[in-house]
N, C-alpha and C positions, 0 to 999 in steps of 0.2 A: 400524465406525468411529463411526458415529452414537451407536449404543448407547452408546459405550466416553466419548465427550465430553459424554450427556446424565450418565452415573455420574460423570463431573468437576466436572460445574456443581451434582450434588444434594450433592456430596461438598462441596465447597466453601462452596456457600448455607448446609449444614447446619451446619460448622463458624464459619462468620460468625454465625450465630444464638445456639451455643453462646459463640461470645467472646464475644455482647451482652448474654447472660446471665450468663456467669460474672464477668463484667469486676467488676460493685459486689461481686460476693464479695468477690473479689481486693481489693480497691481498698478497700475499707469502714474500713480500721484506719486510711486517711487521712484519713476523715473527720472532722475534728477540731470542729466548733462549731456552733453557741455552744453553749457550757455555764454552766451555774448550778449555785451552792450556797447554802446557806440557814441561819442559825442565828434561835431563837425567844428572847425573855429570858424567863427560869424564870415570871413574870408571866400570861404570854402578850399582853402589850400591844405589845411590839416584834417585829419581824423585821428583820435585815440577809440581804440577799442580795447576793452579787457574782458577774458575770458576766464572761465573755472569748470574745471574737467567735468563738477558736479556741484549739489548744494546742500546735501545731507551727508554729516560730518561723526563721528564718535568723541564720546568726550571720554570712556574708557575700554582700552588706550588713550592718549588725547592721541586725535588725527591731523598731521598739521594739515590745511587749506593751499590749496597751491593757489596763486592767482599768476596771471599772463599778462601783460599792457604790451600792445605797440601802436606805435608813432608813426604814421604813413601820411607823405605826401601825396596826396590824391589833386593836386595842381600839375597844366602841363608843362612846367616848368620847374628847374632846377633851385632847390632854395634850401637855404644854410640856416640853420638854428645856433644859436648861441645860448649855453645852458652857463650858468657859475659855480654848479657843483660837480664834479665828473659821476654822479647821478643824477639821472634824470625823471625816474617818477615817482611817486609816494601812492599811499591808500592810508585810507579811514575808515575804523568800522563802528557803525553805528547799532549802539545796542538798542534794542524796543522796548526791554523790561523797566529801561532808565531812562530810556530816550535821553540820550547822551553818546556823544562820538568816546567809544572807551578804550581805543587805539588808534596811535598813527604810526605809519613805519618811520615814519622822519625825526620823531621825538625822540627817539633812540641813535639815530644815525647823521642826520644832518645838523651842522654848526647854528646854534639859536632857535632848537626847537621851542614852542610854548611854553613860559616860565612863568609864573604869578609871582609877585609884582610887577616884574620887569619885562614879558612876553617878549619872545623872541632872546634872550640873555644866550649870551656865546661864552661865558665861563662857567663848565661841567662842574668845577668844585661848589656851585652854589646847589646842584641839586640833590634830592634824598637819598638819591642810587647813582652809582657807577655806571658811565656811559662813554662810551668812545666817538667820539665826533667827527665827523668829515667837514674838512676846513674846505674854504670858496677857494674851488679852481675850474677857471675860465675852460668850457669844454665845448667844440665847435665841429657840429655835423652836419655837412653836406649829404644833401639824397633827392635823387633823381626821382622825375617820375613815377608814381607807384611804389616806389623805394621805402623802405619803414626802418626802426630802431625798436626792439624788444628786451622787455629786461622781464626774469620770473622772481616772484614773493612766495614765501610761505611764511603764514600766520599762524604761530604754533600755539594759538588761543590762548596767547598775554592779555587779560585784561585791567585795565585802570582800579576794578573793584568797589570804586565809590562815588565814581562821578565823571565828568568829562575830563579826560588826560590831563595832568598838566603839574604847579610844584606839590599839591594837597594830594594827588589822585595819580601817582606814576603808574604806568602797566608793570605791575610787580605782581600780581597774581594771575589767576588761571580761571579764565571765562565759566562760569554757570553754563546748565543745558538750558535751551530758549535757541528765540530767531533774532538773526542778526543781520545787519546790510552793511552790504562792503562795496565801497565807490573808490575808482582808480584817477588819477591823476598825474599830469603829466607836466614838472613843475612839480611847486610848492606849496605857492598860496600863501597864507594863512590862515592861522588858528580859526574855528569861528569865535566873534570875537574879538580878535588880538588886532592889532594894526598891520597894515601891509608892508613889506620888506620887497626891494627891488629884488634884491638877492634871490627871491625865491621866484621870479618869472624866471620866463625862456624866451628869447627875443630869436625875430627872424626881419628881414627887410619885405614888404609886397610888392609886386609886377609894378605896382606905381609909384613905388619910392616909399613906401609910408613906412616907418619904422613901428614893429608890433610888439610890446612887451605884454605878455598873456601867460595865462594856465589854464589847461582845460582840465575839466571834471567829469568823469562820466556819471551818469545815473547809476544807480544799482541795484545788484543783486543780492535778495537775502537768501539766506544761508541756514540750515537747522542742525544745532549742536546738541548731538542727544546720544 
């Protein structure tokens, strides 16, 4: 009897050992964060990087997403950005179920988000919904060295609902569960798509004079809403 209860408790201990081991196998593809991505401008004087605390999200509650962007001069030298919004980044997120960009933060916030007909239109009474717009004002930041600029988003899971953003497709509803990709951007751009608006660069001068009107776009990270 003895014997048969110490082969219970070695049997047992041994198996608690093996769950504490296996467990982060098991468990590892829940580990979701932080993550980082990174794009350099062709120069090498800029980097944008954006980060997300994590990539698995709730859809109830809905969980809003935090995302991070900043702006780092990684050039030995001092150089000044000239922006025309007094924001300076945007994000898109791309849905997989649509494969369609089915948010941008700027279609809500910046002056001539993507409009169909007229892409890019700066008069808000032409769209389906009420949107407050940030008019062009000239915003000019100096940064040293290693110096950066950060601004944080939360995408409280607006989605388009029927297609890629825009006058047919506003983000007025609330994202399905699925995987999504979110890319950061520093600048504007434009729509894909739409035509290009100077308005939406961000210009700086290089070491050699060149004057650079640009946007950079990071790769991304998807995201699971569930």
């Amino acid at each position: 009897m003895k014997t048969s209860l110490k082969l219970i408790f070695v049997a047992t201990a041994f198996s608690i050992l093996i769950g504490v081991a296996v467990r982060p196998l098991i468990f590892r593809s829940e580990e979701t964060g932080p993550v980082n991505v990174e794009v350099v401008s062709e120069d090498g004087l800029l980097k944008l990087t954006m980060m997300l605390e994590k990539t698995r999200f709730t859809t109830s509650p809905r969980e809003p997403v935090k995302i991070n962007l900043t702006l780092t001069n990684i050039g030995d030298e001092e150089i000044t950005l000239t922006f025309h919004y007094e924001s300076k980044f945007d994000l898109v997120i791309w849905d997989y179920s649509q494969a369609w960009y089915v948010y941008r933060w700027s279609f809500d916030h910046i002056e001539g988000p993507s409009h169909w007909p007229s892409d890019w239109a700066a008069d808000p009474s032409t769209y389906p919904i009420n949107v407050t717009l940030e008019p062009p004002d000239v915003n000019i930041v100096t940064l040293r060295p290693a110096e950066g600029i950060s601004q944080s988003f939360f995408w409280n899971q607006q989605h388009s609902g029927g297609g890629e953003v825009g006058y047919y497709y506003p983000q007025v509803g609330l994202a399905p569960k699925g995987r999504y990709r979110i890319e950061g951007i520093a600048g504007f751009g434009r729509s894909p798509g739409g035509p290009d608006n100077p308005l939406r660069f961000f210009e700086y001068t290089a070491p050699n004079g060149t004057l650079i009107s640009t946007v950079l776009w990071t790769p991304g990270i998807d995201v699971t809403l569930g």
